[in-house]
N, C-alpha and C positions, 0 to 999 in steps of 0.2 A: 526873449523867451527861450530855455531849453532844448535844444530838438534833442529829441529820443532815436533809437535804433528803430524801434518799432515807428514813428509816425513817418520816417523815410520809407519804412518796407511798405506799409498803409498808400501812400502815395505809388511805390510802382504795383501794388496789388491793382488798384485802382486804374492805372497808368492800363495794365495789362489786361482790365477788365473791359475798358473802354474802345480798345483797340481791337480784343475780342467781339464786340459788336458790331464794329466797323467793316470786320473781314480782314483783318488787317494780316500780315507776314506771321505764320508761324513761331519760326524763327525768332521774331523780332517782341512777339509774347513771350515766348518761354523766356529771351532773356530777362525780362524786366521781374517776370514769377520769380527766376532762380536770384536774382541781388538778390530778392526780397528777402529770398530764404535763408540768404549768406547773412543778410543783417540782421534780421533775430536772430543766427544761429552766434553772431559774436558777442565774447565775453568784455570785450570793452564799447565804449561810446566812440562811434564814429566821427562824432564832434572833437572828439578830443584827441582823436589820430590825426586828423586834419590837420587841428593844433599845433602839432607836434612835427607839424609836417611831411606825413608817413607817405607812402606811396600805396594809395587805394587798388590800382588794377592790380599789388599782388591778392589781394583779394579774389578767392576763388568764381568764377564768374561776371567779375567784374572789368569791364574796358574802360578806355579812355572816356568815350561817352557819358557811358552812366558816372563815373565817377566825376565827371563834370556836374550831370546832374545832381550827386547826391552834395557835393559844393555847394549848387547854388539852390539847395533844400535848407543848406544848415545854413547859408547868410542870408534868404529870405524866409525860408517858412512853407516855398513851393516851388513849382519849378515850371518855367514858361510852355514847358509843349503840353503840361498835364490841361494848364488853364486854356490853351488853344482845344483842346480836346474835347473839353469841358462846354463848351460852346457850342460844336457840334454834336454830341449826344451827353442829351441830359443825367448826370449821375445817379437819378433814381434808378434809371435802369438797371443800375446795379444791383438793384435789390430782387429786382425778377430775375436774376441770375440766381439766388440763392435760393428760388422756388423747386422744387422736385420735378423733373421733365423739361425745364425749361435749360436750351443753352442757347449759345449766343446767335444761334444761324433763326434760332425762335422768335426769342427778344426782338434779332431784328427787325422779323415781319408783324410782330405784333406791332413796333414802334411806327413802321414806313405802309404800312396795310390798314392801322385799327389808328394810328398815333396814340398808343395806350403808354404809359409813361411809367407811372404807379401800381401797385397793387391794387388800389382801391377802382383805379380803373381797369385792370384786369376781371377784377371778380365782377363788376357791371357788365363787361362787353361777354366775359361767360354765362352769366344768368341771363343775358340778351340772345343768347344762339349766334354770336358775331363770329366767338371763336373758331367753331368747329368746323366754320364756312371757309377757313383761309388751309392753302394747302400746307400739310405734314402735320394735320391737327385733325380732325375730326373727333366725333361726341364722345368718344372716350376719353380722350385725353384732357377735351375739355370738363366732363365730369371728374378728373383727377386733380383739375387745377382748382376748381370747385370747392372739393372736399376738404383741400389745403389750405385756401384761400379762408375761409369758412373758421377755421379755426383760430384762436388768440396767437397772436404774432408773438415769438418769445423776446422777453428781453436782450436786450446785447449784455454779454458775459467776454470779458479776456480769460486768457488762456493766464495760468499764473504768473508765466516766464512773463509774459509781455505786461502784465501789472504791474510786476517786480521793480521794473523801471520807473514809472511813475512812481511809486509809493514809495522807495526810495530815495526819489528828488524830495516828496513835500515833505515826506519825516525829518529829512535833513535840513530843511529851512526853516521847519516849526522846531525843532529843536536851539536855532538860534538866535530866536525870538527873548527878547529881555523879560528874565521873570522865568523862563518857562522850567519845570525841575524836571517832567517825566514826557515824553511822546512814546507812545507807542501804538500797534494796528491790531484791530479786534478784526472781529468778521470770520469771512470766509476766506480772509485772507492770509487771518493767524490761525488759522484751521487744513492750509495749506492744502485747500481745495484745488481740484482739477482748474476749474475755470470759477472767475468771481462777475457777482453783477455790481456791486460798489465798495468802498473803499471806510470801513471804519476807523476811526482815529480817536484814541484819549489822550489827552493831557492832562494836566497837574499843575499849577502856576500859582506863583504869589499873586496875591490881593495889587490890584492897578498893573498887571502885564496886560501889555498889546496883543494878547496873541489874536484876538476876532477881528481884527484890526487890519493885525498883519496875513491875517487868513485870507482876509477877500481880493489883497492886493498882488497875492502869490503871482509870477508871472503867468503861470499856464490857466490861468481862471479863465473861460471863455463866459460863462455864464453863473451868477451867485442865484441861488435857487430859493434859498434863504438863509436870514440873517439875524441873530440874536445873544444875549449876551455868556450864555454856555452851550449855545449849538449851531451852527454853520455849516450850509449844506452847498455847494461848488459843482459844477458840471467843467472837467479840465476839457481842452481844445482837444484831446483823444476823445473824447467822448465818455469818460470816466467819470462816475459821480462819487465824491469826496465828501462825506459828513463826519466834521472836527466835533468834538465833544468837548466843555474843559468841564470837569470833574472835584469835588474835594477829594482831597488826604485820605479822607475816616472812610471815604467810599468807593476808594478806588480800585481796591482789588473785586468789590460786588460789582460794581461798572464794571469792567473786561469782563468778568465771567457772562454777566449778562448778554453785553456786547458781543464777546467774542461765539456765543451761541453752542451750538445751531439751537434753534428753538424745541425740536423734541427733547433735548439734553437738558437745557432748562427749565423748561416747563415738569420734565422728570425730575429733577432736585427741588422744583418749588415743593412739591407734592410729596416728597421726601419730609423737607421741612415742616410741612404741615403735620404730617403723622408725629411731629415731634413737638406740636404747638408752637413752631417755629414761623416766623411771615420772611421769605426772601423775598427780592426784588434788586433793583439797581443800586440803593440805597445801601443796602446792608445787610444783614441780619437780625431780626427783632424776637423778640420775646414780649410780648404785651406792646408797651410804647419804647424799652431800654434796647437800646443796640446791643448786639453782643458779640457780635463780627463783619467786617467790611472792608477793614485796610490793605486788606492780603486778599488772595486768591487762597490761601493756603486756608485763612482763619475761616473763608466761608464754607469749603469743605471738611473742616474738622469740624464746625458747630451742625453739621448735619452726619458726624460721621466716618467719613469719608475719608482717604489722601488725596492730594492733589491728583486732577486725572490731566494727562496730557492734552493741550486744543487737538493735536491730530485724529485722538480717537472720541470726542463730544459729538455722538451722533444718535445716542440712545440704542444700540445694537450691542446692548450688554455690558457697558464698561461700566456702569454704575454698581449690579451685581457682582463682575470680577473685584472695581474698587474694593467695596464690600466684604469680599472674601478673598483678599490678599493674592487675586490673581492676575493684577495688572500688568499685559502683556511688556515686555522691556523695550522698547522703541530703537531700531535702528538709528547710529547719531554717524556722521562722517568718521568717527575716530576706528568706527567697527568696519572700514571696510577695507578691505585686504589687497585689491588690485581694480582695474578696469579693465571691459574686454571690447570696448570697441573704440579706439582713436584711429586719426588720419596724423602724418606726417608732410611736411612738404613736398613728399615726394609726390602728391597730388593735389589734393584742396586743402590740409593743414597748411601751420603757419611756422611750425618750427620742424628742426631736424632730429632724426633719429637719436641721438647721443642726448639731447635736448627734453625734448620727451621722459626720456629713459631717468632724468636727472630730475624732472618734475615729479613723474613717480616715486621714486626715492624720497624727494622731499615730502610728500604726502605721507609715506611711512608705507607705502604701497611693497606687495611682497613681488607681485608681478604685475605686466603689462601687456595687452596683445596687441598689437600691429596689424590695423585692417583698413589700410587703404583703399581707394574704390576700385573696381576693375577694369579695365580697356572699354567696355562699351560706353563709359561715362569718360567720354572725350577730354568734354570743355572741363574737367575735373583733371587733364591727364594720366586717365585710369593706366593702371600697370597691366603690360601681354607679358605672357611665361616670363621672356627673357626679363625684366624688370623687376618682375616677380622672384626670379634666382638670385639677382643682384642685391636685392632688399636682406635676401635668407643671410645672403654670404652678409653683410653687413653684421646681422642681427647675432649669428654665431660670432663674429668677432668682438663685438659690443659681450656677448652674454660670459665670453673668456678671459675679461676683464675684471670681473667682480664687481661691477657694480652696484652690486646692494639690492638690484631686483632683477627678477628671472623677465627678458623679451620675450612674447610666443608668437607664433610666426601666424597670421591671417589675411581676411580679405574680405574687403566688403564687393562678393562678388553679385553681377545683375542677374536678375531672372529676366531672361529673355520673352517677346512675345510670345512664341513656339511653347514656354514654359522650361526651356533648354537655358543650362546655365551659362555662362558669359563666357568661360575657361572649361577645359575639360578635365574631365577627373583625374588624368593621369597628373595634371599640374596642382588640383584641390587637395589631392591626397597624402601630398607633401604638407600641409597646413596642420597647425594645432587647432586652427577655428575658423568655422567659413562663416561670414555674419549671410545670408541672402537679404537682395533688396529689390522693387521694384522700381524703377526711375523714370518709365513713358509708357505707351501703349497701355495705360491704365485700364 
């Protein structure tokens, strides 16, 4: 099976949550937080750096240790102190961590005072008056966890980044499946929502491909939810639920449109169609019982009308009436954007050098670039103090008297102190074209 960037960062979230209950070494939490944050924050597969034979501790945050661990993540699937952890406190607890008021000095005494485990046994032992009786709780709080508990627990949604991966692997496996002619992802997915709760998928296939076949065998399947001969619904070992679609030809642009939603935007076009004696649906476009458009995405919005409207903007918040009236906003696309203003360089948690950078931006088509590594209070980053900070400028004017092709601007992703006082002082900021501010502890 695959490993992802995300199910290693999932393991030391986990790793750091678990330890968090324990009492364990500050220290020794926060590192396993920040990998985490280091591996979703990379744009390659850590498996494949491995591969490669890279050396992980240059990896911002990362030592010899974890980087042992995240080794023996990707040639087993997990890592032996997580599973020793695992044993001594039970991983529901985890979930009481993501309750409101509750953190881990909470959870503890809930766990070692009530042995409440679950949510399910939280909200008993608060409708019992159990809670309110253990110290740093009292009936308020316990009516707060009440109120929360009380309510429908939301589904689990990824963040996009961290879907991206996944849905990236299975599209690329279902695409080389014998037979298969079209994959692509509907949803919330191809709607390039903030966060998504599952994973739509069409395909398109000749008559006798395997793809339902080869769907349920994918390696990352933990569980097949259901199974049938044009719909297949997969729950991957992330926790991800995958429903495969295979679709006809004649109906395959009405499927994505449908699919790809959101449901007020459809349900707005069915209702469209109708004023026109039109019937949509999955299938197509009908007029009595004759189809009259389906193949395209494009043919099912011009038999009601229409042009094609972007998935980004299907949410029923007036793009229907712009379509309509040729006011369809123009969509920012990668080729429209002129520079970046917040990279890091090796000279702290980036991966490459000054000159390096400057040469990527150029290749982007990029006009300019800013330069905002972190600042001295973010250590284990090797934030830049003034003097670092002067040495970078001198670089970046010699780099920019070059001609390069893109203008460097000189910045800093500088910390906001506890105090609310910033990391560097102004007499040093004020030499900057750009100060990103950031918070990074004492939250």
């Amino acid at each position: 099976m695959s490993v992802h960037n995300a199910d290693i960062a999932a393991c030391f979230e986990e790793m750091a949550d678990l330890l968090d209950i324990e009492g364990a070494n500050p220290f020794r939490i926060r590192a396993y937080r920040n990998a985490a944050h280091t591996l979703l924050d990379l744009s390659q597969d850590v498996a494949v750096m491995i591969e490669k034979g890279e050396d992980l501790t240059a990896l911002p945050g990362i030592g010899a240790d974890l980087a042992e661990k995240i080794k023996e993540f990707v040639s087993t699937g997990t890592a032996a102190v997580l599973e020793e952890h695992r044993k001594t406190v039970p991983p529901t607890l985890r979930e009481l961590l993501r309750i409101p008021g509750l953190g881990p000095k909470r959870v503890h005494t809930l766990y070692h005072r009530l042995g409440i485990r679950t949510r399910d046994e939280l909200r008993q032992a608060a409708e019992d008056g159990r809670v309110r009786s253990l110290h740093g709780f009292g009936e308020t709080t316990e009516r707060h966890l009440l109120d929360h508990l009380r309510v429908r627990q939301k589904e689990t949604r990824f963040k996009l980044a961290v879907a991206a991966s996944y849905a990236e692997s299975i599209l690329a496996y279902l695409k080389q499946v014998p037979g298969v002619k079209r994959v692509v992802e509907a949803g919330s997915y191809r709607r390039s929502k903030d966060t998504i709760g599952d994973l739509d998928i069409l395909v398109t296939a000749s008559p006798g491909s395997p793809v339902m076949e080869r769907t349920v065998v994918y390696p990352e399947v933990r569980e097949i939810l259901a199974q049938g001969p044009t719909k297949t619904s997969l729950r991957l070992a992330s926790g991800l639920q995958v429903d495969v679609r295979v679709v006809p030809e004649d109906s395959y642009g009405a499927a994505l449109q449908y699919f790809t939603g959101s449901k007020a935007h459809s349900v707005a076009l069915r209702q469209l169609a109708q004023q026109l004696g039109l019937k949509l649906n999955e299938y197509g476009v009908f007029r009595g019982d004759r189809s009259v458009a389906g193949a395209t995405e494009e043919s099912v919005y011009a038999a009601v009308g229409l042009p094609w409207i972007p998935p980004e903007l299907r949410e029923n918040r007036g793009e229907i009436d712009a379509a309509r009236n040729g006011r369809l906003p123009t969509l920012v696309e990668r080729a429209d954007l002129k520079g970046d203003l917040h990279v890091h360089t090796h000279a702290t948690d980036g991966r490459n050098s000054l000159k390096e950078m400057a040469a990527a931006a150029q290749a982007h088509g990029f006009e300019y670039l800013a330069i905002t590594d972190h600042s001295r209070r973010l250590a284990m980053a090797k934030g830049l103090d003034p003097k670092r900070l002067l040495e970078q400028h001198d670089d970046i004017d010699r780099l920019n008297a070059t001609s390069i092709g893109v203008t460097l601007l000189k910045g800093l992703e500088v910390d906001i102190l506890e105090d609310g006082s910033l990391d560097l002082p102004d007499e040093d900021l004020s030499r900057l074209d750009l100060v990103v501010g950031a918070v990074h502890s004492h939250f």
